[in-house]
N, C-alpha and C positions, 0 to 999 in steps of 0.2 A: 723737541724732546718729547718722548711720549711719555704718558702717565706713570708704567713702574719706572722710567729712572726718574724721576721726580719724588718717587717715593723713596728709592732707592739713597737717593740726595739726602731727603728729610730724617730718614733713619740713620744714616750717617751722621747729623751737623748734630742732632738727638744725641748720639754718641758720644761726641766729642766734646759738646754741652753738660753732662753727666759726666764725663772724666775731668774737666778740668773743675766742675764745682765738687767732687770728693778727691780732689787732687789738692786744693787751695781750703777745704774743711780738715784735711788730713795735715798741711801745712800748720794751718791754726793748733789745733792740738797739739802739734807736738811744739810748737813754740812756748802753749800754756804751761804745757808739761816742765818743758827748761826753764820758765819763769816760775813755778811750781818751786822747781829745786834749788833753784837762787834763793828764794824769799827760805829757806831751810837752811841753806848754806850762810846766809847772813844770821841767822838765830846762832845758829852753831859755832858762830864767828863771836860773835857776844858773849857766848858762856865759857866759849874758851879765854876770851881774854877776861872774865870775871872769875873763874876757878882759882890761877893763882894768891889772887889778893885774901879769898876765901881759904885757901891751905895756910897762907900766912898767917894770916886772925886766929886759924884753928890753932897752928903751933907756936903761936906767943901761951896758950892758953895752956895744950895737953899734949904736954911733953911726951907722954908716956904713949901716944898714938899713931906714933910714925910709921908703924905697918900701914896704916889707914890712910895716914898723907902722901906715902910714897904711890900707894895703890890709886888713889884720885891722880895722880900724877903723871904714871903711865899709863894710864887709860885714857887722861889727856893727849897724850903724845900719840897713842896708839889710836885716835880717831881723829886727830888732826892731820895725820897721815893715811887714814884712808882714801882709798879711791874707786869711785862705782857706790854704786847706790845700795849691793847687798852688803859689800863691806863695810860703810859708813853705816850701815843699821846694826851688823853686829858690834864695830866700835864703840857705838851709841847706847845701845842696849847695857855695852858692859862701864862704863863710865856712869850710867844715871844709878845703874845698880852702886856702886864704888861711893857717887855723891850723896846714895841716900846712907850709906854708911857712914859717911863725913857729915851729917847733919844728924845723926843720932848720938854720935860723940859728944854732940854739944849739949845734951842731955845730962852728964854724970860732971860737967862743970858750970856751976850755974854761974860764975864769974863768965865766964865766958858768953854763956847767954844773956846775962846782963850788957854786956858789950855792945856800944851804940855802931862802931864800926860791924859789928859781927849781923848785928839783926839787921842791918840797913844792907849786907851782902846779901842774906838768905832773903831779904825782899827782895831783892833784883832778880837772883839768882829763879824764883819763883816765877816772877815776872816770864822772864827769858825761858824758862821751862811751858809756860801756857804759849807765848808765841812761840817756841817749837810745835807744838803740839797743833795750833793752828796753820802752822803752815806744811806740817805733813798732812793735817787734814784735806787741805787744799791742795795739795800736789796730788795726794792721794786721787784726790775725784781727777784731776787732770787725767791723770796717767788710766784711771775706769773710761773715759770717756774716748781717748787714744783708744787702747787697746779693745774698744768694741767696735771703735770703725774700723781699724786694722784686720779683727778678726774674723768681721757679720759680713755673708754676703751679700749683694756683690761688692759691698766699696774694700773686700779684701782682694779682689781683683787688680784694681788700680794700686792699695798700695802694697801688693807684690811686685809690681808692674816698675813701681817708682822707688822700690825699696824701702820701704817704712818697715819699721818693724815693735811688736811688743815692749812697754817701756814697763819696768819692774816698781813693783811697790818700795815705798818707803814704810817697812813693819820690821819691828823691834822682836827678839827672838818669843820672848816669853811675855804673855797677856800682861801680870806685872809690869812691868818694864815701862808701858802705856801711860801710867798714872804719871802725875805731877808730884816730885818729892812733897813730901808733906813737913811746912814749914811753921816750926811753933815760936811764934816769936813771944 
């Protein structure tokens, strides 16, 4: 063999050395990305099955608030039935807005805040709010770190090549939305 196809070789195995390690880096990512969204979809699993017991507590208390518990209610329903990540963020968005109405309620009956069931919900419920909040954060960076390899060249080469594509943020409509209700026990 003469020299250039030796070169010709070594440029080649180069090649295909660089595609298969932003092909298996691309791999990675987007798995982190789907473990991202699990460790979210379990938080969101928690708050759903804690909301009920929290509208109960509420309406042993105030009666007179059932526009408020039916609203925490279907905005349960209506984000436990989302599907896709920008639907699930507007579900989400409009339920945390909803719970923080449900937790201001408990403001104008202090029986109720006195309530060793009621403040031992709103502490969970708090709980369950910060790891949401950390695991969109970390999904969040999964899905920055995806979509810059997907995007930058060259390794948007290979994953057009192999079909990758852009994974969407996990962001709630309005900046609001973000914070952690605020729980006054």
């Amino acid at each position: 063999m003469s020299i250039p196809a030796w070169i010709a070789i070594g440029v080649a195995v180069a090649v295909l050395l660089y595609v298969i390690t932003v092909f298996n880096r691309l791999v990675r990512l987007r798995n982190l990305t789907r473990e991202g969204w699990s460790g979210i979809d379990v938080q969101l699993r928690r708050r759903f099955d804690l909301i009920p017991n929290l509208v109960n507590t509420v309406r042993a208390y105030a009666r007179h608030e059932q526009s408020v518990l039916e609203e925490v209610t279907e905005r349960r329903a209506a984000s436990m039935a989302a599907n896709g990540v920008q639907a699930q963020s507007r579900a989400e968005g409009a339920l945390s807005g909803a719970l923080t109405r449900l937790l201001a309620v408990s403001e104008a009956y202090p029986e109720l805040k006195a309530d060793a069931n009621f403040r031992e919900l709103q502490g969970e419920l708090s709980e369950v709010e910060e790891q949401i909040q950390l695991a969109r954060r970390y999904y969040n960076g999964c899905v920055r770190e995806m979509n810059t390899q997907v995007e930058s060249f060259p390794s948007n080469v290979v994953a057009k090549l192999f079909g990758f594509q852009p994974a969407l943020y996990f962001a709630l409509d309005a900046p609001e939305q973000a914070d952690v209700p605020v729980v006054n026990l």
